[in-house]
Steps between C-alpha positions, in 0.01 A plus 500: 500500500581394159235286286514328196232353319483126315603661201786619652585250717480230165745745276729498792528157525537419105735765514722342756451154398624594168774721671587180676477269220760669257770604751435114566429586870375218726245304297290374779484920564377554153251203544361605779433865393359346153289256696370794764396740158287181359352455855424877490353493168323225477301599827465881323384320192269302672331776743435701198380238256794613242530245227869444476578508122793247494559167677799336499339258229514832269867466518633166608463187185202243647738225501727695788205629704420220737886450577521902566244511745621204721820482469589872473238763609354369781760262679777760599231743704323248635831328638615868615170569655380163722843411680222363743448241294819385390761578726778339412403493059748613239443683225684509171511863371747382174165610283423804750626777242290378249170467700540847597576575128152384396318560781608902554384492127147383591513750819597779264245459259234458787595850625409684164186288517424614813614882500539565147870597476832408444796614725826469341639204722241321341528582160856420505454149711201444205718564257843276616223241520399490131825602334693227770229261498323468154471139499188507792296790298245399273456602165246780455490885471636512902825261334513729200504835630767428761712327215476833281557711826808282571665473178869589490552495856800324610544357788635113662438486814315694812813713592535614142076584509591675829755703325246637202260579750727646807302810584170354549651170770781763711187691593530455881158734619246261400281745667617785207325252249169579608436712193607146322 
């Protein structure tokens, strides 16, 4: 028998979820592992009184919050997970890519609060967020230490990110990442 721990088990998701989200595989896929790592660590986080150092109000602009909760975060999983309840709904996933974005962002960040490390899946997904998305990080040391770690790199677009950064995503054994 083969266990794994919540540590492991949370870096395994991330990992694949950011796998998933730059060889743009299925993004209900990615949500779903993104959505089961928060579950995970919010419970951990919770069972052992850890004060999680960021909230997604450390990162997203006030004015956006309220709209990101409703309308992104919660809506998708909660339409995936009670088909009981709504049967026959729809769901428009146009947004999906970015709600993963922001929310495996949060997730990441909530693992290092929790375990105190960073594997390189998400490093790299960390990073793609602030040099892709700059516009949703606030100013501050967090903002200006990225920016300075960032400078020069060139990149357009999530394929071209994927390129810089090729060994770290084609690493199929998320299991050999347990070292990080």
């Amino acid at each position: 028998m083969t266990n794994i721990n919540k540590q492991s088990a949370s870096r395994r998701l991330i990992a694949s979820a950011v796998k998933g989200s730059f060889a743009q595989d299925d993004i209900l896929a990615v949500h779903l592992n993104t959505m089961a790592a928060y579950d995970l660590l919010r419970g951990h986080a919770d069972a052992k009184k850890i004060q999680l150092e960021w909230d997604l109000r450390d990162f997203i602009k006030e004015e956006h919050f309220a709209d990101a909760m409703k309308n992104y975060f919660k809506k998708p999983y909660n339409f995936l997970k009670h088909a009981d309840r709504d049967a026959d709904a729809e769901l428009d996933i146009s947004n999906l890519e970015a709600i993963n974005d922001v929310f495996l962002l949060w997730v990441a960040k909530m693992h290092h609060d929790c375990f105190k490390e960073w594997s390189k899946h998400q490093a790299l997904f960390v990073n793609y967020m602030l040099f892709s998305h700059p516009e949703l990080i606030k100013e501050g040391p967090f903002k200006e230490l990225m920016d300075k770690n960032l400078k020069g790199m060139e990149a357009n677009s999530r394929p071209e990110w994927m390129a810089a950064f090729k060994e770290v995503y084609r690493i199929n054994d998320l299991a050999a990442l347990e070292g990080k």
